[in-house]
C-alpha positions as CSV (number, residue, x, y, z in Angstrom):
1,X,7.8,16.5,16.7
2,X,6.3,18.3,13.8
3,X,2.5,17.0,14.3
4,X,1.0,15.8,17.4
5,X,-2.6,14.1,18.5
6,X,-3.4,14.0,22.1
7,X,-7.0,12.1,23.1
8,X,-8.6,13.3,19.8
9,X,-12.1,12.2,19.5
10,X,-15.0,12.9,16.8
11,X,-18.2,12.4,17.7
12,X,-21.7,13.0,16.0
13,X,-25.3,12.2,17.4
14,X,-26.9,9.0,16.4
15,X,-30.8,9.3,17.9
16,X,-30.0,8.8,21.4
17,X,-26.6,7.7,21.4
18,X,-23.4,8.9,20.4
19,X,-21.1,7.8,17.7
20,X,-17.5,7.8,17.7
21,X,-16.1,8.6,14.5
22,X,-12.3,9.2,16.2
23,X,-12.3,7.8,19.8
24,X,-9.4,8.6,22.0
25,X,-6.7,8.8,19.4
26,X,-3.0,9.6,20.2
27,X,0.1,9.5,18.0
28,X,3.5,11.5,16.7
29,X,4.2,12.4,13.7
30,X,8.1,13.4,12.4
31,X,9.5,15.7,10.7
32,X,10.0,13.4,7.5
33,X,9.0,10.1,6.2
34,X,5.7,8.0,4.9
35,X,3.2,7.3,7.2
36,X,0.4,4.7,6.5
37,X,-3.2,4.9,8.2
38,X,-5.0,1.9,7.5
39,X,-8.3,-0.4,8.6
40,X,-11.9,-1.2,6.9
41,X,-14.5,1.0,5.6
42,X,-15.7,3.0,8.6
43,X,-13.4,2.8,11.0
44,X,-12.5,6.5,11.1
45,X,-9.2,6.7,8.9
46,X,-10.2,9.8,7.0
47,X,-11.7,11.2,9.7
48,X,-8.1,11.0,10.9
49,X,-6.9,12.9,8.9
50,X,-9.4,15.9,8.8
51,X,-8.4,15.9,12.4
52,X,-4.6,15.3,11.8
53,X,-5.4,18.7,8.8
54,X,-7.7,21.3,11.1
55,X,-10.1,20.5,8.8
56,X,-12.1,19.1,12.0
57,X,-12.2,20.1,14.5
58,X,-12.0,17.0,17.6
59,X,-14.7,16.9,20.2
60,X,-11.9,16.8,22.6
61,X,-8.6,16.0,22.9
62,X,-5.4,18.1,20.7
63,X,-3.8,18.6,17.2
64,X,-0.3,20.0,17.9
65,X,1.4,21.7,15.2
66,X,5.3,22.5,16.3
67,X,3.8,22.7,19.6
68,X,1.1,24.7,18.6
69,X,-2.8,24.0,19.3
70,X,-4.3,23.9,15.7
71,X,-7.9,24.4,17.3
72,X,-6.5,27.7,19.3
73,X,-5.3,29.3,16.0
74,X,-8.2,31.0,14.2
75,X,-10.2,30.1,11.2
76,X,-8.3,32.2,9.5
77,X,-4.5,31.0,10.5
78,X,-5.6,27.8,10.0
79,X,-6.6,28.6,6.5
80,X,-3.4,30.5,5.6
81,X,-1.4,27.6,7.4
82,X,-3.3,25.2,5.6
83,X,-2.4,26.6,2.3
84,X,1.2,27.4,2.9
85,X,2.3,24.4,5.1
86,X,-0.2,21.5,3.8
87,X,-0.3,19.6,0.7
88,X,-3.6,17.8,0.1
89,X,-4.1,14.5,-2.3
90,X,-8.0,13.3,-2.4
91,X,-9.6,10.3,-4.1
92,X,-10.8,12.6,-6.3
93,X,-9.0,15.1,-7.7
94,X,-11.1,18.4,-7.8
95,X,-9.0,20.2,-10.7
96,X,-9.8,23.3,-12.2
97,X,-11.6,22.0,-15.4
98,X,-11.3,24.8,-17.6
99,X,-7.7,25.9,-16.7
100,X,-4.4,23.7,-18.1
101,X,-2.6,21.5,-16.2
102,X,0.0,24.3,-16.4
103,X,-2.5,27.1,-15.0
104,X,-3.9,24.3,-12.5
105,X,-0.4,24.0,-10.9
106,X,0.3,27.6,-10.8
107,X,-3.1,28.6,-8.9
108,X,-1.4,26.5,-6.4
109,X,1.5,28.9,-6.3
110,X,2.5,31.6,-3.7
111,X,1.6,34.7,-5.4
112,X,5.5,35.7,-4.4
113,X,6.8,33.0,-5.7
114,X,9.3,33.9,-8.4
115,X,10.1,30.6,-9.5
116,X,6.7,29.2,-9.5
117,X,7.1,28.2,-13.3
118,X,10.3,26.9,-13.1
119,X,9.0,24.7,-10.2
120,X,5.3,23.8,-11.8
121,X,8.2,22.6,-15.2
122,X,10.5,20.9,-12.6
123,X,7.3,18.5,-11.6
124,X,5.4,18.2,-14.5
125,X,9.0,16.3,-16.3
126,X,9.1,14.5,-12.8
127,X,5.7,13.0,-12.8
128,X,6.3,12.6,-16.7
129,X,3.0,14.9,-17.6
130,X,5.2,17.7,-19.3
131,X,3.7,16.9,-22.5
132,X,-0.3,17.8,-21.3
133,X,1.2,21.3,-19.6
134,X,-1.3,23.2,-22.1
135,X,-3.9,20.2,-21.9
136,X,-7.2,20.3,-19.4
137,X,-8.2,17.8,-16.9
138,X,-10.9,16.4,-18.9
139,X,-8.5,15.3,-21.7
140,X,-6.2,13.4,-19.1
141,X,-6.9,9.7,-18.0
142,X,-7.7,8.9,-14.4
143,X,-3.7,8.4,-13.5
144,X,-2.7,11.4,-14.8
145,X,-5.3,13.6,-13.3
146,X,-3.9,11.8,-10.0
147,X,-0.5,12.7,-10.9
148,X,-0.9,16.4,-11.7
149,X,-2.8,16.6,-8.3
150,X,0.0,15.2,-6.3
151,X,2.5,17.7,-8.5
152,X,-0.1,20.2,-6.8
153,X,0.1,19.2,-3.6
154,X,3.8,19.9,-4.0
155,X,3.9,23.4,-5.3
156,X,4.4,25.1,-2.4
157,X,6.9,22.5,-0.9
158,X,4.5,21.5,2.0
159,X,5.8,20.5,5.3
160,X,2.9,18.0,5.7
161,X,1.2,16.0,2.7
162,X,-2.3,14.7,3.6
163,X,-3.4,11.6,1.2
164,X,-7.0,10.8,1.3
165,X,-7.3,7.2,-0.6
166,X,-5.6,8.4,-3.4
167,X,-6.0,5.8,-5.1
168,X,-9.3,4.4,-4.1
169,X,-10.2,5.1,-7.9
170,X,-6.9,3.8,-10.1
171,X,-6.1,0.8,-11.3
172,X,-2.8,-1.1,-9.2
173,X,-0.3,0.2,-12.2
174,X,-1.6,3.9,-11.8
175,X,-1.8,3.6,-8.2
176,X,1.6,2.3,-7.4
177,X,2.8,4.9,-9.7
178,X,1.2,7.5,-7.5
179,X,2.6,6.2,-4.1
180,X,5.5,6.0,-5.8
181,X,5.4,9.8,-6.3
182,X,4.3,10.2,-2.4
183,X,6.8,8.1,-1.1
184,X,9.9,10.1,-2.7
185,X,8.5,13.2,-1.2
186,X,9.3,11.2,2.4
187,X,12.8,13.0,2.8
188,X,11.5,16.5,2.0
189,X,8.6,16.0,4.7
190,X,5.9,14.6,6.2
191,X,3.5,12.3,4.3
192,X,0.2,10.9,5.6
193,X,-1.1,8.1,3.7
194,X,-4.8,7.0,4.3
195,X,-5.6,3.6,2.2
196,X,-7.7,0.1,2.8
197,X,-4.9,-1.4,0.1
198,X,-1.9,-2.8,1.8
199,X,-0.2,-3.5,-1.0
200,X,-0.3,0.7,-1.7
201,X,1.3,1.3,2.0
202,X,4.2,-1.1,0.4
203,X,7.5,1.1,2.0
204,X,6.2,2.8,4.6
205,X,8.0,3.6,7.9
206,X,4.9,3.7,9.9
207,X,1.2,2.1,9.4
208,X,-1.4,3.2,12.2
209,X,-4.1,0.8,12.2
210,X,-7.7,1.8,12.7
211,X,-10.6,-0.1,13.9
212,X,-14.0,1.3,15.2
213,X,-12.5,4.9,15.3
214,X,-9.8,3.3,17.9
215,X,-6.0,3.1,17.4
216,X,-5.4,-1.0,17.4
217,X,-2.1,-1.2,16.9
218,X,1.5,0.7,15.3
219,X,3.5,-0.7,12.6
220,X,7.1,-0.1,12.4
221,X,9.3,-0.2,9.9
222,X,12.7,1.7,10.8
223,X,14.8,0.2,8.2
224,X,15.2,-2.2,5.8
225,X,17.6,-4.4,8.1
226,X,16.0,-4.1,11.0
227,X,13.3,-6.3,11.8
228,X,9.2,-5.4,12.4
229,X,8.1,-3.9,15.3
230,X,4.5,-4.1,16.0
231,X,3.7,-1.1,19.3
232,X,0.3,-1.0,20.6
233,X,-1.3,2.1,21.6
């Protein structure tokens, strides 16, 4: 199993109680294919994910990475895998504003990475953005800056892609358009979709739904001729 939760909880003081952002959490996730986490506003999806990324670390419970404790590794490793292992997608894009799309792909880049032009090319005529290469984010429309930060997210050929409502701020044409993008990575690796939009989980092999930090309840989807399976935690 490439990436593993075991009891992960997130907590954070609330006066005198305590509030559960994550609470008790457990699930797989494979090598490849599109994976949907969904439920309301609040009930701990991106949370999820920070957990799912090191980027939090859980009050207790386990993030396995090939077997390996992500909260053992240090700061440090979990920066460098992080950046070599982990594509990120956010609502918001968070592009370099004064470099090109070109340059923002690039900074993406392994510095050892011959090919990193040839690649940054490949994905800009793939996501059909190869004619903004020498534009800058602030000249692009709002699905295009989504675009180009998927195509970044992809640079380094991550094993896992992370998807923070990714399209939280598109319209349904230019968010389709990038979930189409995310689910054609599936066969190349691991993609983690977190969305309140059903409709943009459309395809998925697995939706983990969320309520009140808690896992409710596992939707599967093996393939297209077999039927639904709905597996509670």
């Amino acid at each position: 199993m490439l990436l593993q939760a075991e009891h992960i909880s997130l907590s954070y003081g609330d006066g005198d109680r305590i509030a559960y952002a994550v609470r008790d959490v457990s699930l797989d996730i494979p090598a490849t294919g599109f994976f949907g986490v969904m439920g309301p506003s609040g009930s701990g999806k991106s949370s999820l994910l920070y957990l799912l990324s090191g980027l939090k670390r859980p009050v207790t419970g386990k993030v396995l990475y090939k077997g390996t404790d992500l909260y053992a590794l240090s700061e440090r490793e979990r920066v460098r895998l992080r950046r070599e292992k982990f594509g990120f997608v956010f609502q918001y894009p968070y592009l370099i504003n004064y470099l090109t799309v070109q340059e923002n792909l690039l900074i993406a880049a392994s510095p050892t990475d011959r090919d990193a032009a040839k690649k940054a090319d490949l994905l800009l005529h793939q996501l059909n953005i190869a004619h903004l290469r020498k534009s800058f984010p602030t000249h692009l429309s709002g699905g295009e800056r989504q675009r180009l930060a998927v195509a970044r997210a992809m640079m380094q050929e991550p094993e896992v892609i992370f998807a923070d409502e990714p399209t939280a701020a598109l319209d349904h044409t230019n968010g389709r358009a990038v979930i189409d993008l995310l689910l054609a990575y599936r066969d190349r690796g691991a993609v983690i979709v977190v969305s309140h939009d059903p409709l943009m989980l459309q395809g998925a092999d697995r939706i983990y739904y969320l309520l009140d930090g808690c896992l409710e309840k596992v939707e599967e989807y093996p393939t297209m001729d077999q039927p639904l399976q709905t597996i509670l935690p």
